[in-house]
C-alpha positions in Angstrom: 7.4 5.9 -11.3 6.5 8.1 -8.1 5.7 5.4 -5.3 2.0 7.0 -4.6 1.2 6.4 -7.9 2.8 2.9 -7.9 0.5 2.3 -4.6 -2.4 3.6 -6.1 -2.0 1.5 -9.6 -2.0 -1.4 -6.9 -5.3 -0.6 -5.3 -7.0 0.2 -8.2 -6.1 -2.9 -9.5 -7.3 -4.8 -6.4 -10.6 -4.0 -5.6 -11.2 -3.7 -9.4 -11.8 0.3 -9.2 -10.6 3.1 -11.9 -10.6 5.9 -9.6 -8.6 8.8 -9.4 -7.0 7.7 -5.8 -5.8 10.9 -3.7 -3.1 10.7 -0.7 -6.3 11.8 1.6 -8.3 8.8 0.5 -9.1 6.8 3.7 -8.5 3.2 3.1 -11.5 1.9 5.6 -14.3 4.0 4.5 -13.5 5.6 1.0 -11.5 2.8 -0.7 -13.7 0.6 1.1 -10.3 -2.0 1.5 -11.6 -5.3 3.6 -9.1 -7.8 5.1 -9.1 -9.9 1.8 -8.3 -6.5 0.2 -5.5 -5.8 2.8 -4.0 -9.5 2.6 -3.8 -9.1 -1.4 -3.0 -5.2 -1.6 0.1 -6.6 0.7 0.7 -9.4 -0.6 1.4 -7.5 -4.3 3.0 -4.2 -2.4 6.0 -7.0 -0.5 6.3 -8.6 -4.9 6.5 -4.9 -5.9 9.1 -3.7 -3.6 10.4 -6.6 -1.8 9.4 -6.2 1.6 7.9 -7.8 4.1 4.2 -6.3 5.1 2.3 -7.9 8.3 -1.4 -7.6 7.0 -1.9 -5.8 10.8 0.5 -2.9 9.6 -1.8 -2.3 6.8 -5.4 -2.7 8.7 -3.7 0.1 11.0 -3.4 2.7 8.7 -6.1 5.4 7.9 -5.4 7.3 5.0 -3.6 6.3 1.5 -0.5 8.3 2.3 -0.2 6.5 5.5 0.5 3.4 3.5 3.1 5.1 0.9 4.8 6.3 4.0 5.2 2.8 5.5 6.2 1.2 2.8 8.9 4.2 2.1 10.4 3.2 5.3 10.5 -0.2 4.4 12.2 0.2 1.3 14.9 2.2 2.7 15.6 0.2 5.4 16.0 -2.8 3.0 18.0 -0.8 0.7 20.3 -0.2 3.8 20.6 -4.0 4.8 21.3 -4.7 1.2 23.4 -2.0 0.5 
């Protein structure tokens, strides 16, 4: 499955929504995401993937595809350590 859409499946499932998420979404004042939202949204993207999200990384971010590009990073570079 595409990563945004793996990301999005997360939020959805989060803060209880059915919405059509877009890359553009911002996090803060669209998706409405709190810090109880951040702390869980990471806590399930780090069981997803396997990486290790600081709940500051996330409350950082703007926009949706901010957060699919981080965590792209971060599975790479575990992919690399692991490799």
């Amino acid at each position: 499955m595409e990563l945004f859409k793996e990301v999005a499946i997360i939020i959805n499932r989060n803060l209880s929504l059915k919405k059509d998420i877009k890359p553009r979404d911002l996090l803060h004042e669209d998706l409405h995401i709190g810090s109880f939202d951040t702390l869980m949204i990471g806590c399930d993207l780090e069981d997803q993937f396997h990486v290790s999200i600081e709940p500051e990384e996330i409350k950082s971010l703007k926009v949706v595809q901010d957060l699919v590009d981080m965590l792209e990073m971060k599975v790479a570079g575990y992919e690399t350590v692991n490799a």
